[in-house]
N, C-alpha and C positions, 0 to 999 in steps of 0.2 A: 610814364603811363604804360606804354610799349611795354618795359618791363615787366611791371606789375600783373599783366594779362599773361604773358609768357609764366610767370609762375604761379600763378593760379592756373593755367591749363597743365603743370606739370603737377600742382598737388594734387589735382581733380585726377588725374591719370595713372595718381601713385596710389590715390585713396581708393580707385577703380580697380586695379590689380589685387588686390585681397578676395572681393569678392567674386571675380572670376575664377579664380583658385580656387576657392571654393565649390563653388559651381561647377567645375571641371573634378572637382575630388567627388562632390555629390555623385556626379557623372559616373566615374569609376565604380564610386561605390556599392552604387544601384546596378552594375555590372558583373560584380561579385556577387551579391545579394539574388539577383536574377537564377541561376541554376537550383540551388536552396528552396528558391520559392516554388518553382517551378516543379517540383519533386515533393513536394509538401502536398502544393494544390493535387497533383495527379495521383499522392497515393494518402494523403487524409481527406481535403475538403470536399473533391469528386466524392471517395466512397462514402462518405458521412452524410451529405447531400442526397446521392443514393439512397441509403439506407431509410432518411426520412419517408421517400418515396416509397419504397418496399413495403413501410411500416403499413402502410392505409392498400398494403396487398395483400390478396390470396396463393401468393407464387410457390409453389412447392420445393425450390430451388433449382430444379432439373428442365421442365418445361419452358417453353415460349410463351407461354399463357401465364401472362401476371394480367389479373384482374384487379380493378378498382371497389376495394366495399369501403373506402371511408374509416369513421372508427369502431367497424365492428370489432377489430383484434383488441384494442385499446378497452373496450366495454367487456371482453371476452376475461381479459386480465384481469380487473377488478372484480369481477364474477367468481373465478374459478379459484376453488379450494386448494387444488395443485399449490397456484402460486401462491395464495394467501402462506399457507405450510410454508413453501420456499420463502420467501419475505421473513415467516418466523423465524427459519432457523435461521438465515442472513443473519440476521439483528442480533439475534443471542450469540452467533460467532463471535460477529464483529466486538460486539460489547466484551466480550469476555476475551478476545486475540488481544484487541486493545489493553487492556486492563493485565491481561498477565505477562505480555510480551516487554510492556514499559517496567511494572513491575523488577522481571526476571534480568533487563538490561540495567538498572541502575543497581541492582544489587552485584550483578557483576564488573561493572565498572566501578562501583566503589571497592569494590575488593583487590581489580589488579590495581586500581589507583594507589591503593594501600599495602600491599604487597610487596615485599624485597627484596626475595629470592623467586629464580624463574617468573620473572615479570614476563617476557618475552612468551613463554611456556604457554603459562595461562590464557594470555593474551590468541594465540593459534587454535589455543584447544577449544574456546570458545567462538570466534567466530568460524571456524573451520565449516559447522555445518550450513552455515548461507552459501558456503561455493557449491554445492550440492542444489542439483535440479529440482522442481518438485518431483519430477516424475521417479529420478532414482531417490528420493526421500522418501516419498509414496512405497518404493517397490521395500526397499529397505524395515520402514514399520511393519509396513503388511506382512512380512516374515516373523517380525521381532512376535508380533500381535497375534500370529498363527493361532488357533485353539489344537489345534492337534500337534503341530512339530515347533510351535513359537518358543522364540527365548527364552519368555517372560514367563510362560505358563511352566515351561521345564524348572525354571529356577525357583517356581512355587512350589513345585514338586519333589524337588531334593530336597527344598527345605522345611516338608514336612507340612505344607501349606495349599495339598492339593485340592483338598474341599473347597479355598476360593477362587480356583481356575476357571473363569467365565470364556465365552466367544467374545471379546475385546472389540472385533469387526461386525459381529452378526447380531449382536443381543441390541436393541435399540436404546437400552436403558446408558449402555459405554461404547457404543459407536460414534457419537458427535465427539463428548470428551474424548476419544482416543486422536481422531484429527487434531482437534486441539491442543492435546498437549504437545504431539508430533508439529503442530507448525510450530508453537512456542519456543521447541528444541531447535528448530531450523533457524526461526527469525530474530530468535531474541539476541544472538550475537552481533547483528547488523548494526540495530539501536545502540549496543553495548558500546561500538565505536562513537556514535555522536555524543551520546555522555559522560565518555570518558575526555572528548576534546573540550565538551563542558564543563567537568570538574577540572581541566588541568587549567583554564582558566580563570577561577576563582581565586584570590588572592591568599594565600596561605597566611598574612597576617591576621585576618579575621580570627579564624580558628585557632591562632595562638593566643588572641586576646581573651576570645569568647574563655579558652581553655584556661586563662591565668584568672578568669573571673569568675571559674569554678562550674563553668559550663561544662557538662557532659556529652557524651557522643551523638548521643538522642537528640541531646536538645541541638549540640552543635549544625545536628543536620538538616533537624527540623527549622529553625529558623538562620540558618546560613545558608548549609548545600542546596537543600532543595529549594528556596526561593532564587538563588542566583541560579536554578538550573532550567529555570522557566523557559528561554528560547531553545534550548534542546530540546525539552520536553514538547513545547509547540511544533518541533521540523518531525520528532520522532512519533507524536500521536497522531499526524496527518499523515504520516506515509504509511503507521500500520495500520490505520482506519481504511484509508483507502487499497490496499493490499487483502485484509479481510474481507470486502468486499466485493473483491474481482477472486477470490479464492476456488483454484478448479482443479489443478493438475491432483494434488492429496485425494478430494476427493472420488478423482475418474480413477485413481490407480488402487485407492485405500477398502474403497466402498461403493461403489459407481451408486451413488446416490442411496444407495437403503444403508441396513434393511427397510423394505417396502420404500418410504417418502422421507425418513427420518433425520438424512442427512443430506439431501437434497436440496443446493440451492440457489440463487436465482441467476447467479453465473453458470450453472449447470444443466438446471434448468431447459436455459436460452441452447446450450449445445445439446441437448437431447431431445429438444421439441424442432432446433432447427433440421438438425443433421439425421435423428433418428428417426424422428416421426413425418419428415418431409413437409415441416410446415413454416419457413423460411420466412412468411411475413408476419405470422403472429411471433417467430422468434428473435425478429427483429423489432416490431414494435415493445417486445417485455427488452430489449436491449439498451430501447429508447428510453425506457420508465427507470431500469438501470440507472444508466448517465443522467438523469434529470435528481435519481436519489442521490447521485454518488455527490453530485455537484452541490447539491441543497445542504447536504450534510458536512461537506467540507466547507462551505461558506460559513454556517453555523461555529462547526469548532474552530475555523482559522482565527473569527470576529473575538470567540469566546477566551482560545488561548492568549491572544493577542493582548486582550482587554487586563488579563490577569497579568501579563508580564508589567502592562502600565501601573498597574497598582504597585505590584513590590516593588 
């Protein structure tokens, strides 16, 4: 009997030892974890906390005197034409950065995918311009785009094409499309990389079968490449979505928001009503409205791309 209690206190004490191990590793763990958090909370959740504050301010950004109005700034937003404009062009950015930037990266990733000579080459040439900042991207166009000493215009004019030299930066009708096509040149090689880790994943028996069964390239892509390249396409339309939408450096260096309001927008906005016009709580409250679009919107396409990868 004796016995049998001795070794039952010694399984109870072996089955005990696991979890104090544990508990002891939680311990540790939460000790490493601790500095991380602590640098998070002091330099996100403070200022974002903050910021909520500020939003229902009058604080100029320089003075002592932050006053409380509630949500006049928030009612000032919806009101004002300015922003309404910005919100426009946002939207039509984004739609169209979206749409030409995926576009421009699968046709380049199928191409080096496909390619056999200077794979490597191509490969550099293309994404080369994401290593580039906006700002020297920005400064860069702005030359290219010049009306009087630009590239583009000189090269219309040697080649006998000078009647359609326009201001590229100044005329409102090709100041937006001018950013845009300049970010599509910057970003579309980023993408280029996740699709092509996409296609190299795709089974190359497919496309030999579809092709023995007299399937064409069109079709081969249409119903192989591009249905297996649905989780690319989901990491790559969320991140240019939301990239076009925080979109600033291009245009502070390209266009500082015109001509006039034209390409003016709600990331730009927020830095010209905060910083120029010394109104820090209404430009923080349109910050708010911001991060509530950006959030709203990428919940929408994450649910939607998601939904579509389930189906194929």
């Amino acid at each position: 009997m004796a016995t049998s209690i001795v070794n039952t206190d010694k399984s109870f004490i072996a089955a005990e030892k696991p979890g104090k191990k544990k508990k002891k590793w939680q311990s540790y763990a939460l000790l490493f974890i601790l500095p991380s958090f602590l640098l998070y909370t002091l330099f996100v959740i403070v200022p974002t906390a903050g910021s909520v504050y500020l939003s229902f301010t009058s604080w100029d950004g320089i003075s002592s005197d932050i006053r409380y109005i509630g949500f006049a700034n928030f009612v000032e937003i919806f009101q004002s034409p300015r922003v309404q404009n910005a919100l426009k062009n946002t939207l039509v950015m984004t739609i169209t950065l979206v749409l030409l930037e995926n576009i421009a990266a699968i046709a380049m990733a199928l191409m080096v995918d496909k390619v056999r000579w200077f794979r490597n080459l191509f490969r550099s040439i293309f994404y080369f311009p994401t290593l580039l900042s906006g700002i020297v991207m920005g400064f860069v166009w702005a030359m290219i785009l010049n009306y009087n000493f630009g590239v583009f215009n000189q090269i219309l004019t040697s080649v006998g094409l000078g009647d359609y030299i326009v201001d590229w930066l100044g005329n409102p009708k090709y100041a937006m499309l001018s950013i845009i096509l300049s970010t599509v040149w910057k970003g579309a090689g980023y993408y280029m990389i996740i699709y092509l880790a996409g296609l190299q994943g795709i089974p190359q028996e497919l496309n030999e079968a579809a092709s023995i069964d007299g399937a064409g390239g069109w079709q081969q892509f249409r119903h192989i490449t591009f249905p297996l390249l649905a989780g690319s396409m989901t990491v790559c339309m969320v991140l240019s979505m939301i990239s076009a939408l925080k979109i600033f450096d291009q245009i502070a260096v390209m266009t500082d928001g015109g001509p006039g309001f034209e390409t003016e927008t709600l990331t730009y906005i927020i830095y010209k009503v905060g910083f120029g016009e010394l109104r820090q709580g209404f430009g923080t409250a349109l910050a708010m409205v911001l991060f509530l679009i950006i959030l709203i919107i990428t919940v929408i396409q994450v649910k939607f791309l998601q939904k579509r990868e389930v189906q194929l």
